[in-house]
C-alpha angles and dihedrals in degrees: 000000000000103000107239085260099054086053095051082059101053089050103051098050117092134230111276097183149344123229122201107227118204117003105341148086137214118250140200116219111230110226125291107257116244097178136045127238090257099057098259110143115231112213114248092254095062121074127181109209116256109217096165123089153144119266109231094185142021114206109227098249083070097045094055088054114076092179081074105067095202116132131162110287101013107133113242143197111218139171098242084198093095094025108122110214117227115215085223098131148357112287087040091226093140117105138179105221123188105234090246085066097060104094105183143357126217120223132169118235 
């Protein structure tokens, strides 16, 4: 059993990083758009759902597979249906996505 000081400790400290475990990464959602491509303003209250983002971190499972082509910063399309959120900072825009829900990556040529 953890004295009363070693779980102060624990408490205290926060969160450093957060590793994916099995087939999936960890993604950043890019920002809710609050304007179209064509300049038009959308009001507060409408979102259009962001399914695009950064991958912060790659589990190990991944990183050992080079037929998934998933590395740390590639931008990324996902179905955020299956993404799992992780209560890491304020705005709450980190997931943890399974690999089959990555949909797409974007790479320059």
């Amino acid at each position: 059993m953890q004295s009363e000081k070693e779980t102060k400790n624990t408490e205290s400290k926060p969160i450093e990083t957060v590793e994916p475990i099995g087939k999936r990464v960890l993604i950043r959602k890019d920002e809710d758009k609050k304007e179209t491509k064509g300049g038009i303003k959308l009001p507060d209250n409408i979102e259009i759902p962001t399914i695009t983002g950064r991958v912060v971190a790659v589990s190990a499972e991944i990183q050992s597979m080079p037929e998934i082509p998933l590395k740390q910063y590639d931008k990324v399309l996902f179905n955020p249906k299956g993404a799992i959120p992780v209560d890491f900072e304020g705005d709450n825009r980190l997931f943890v996505v399974e690999v089959e829900n990555i949909v797409a990556v974007f790479r320059r040529s």
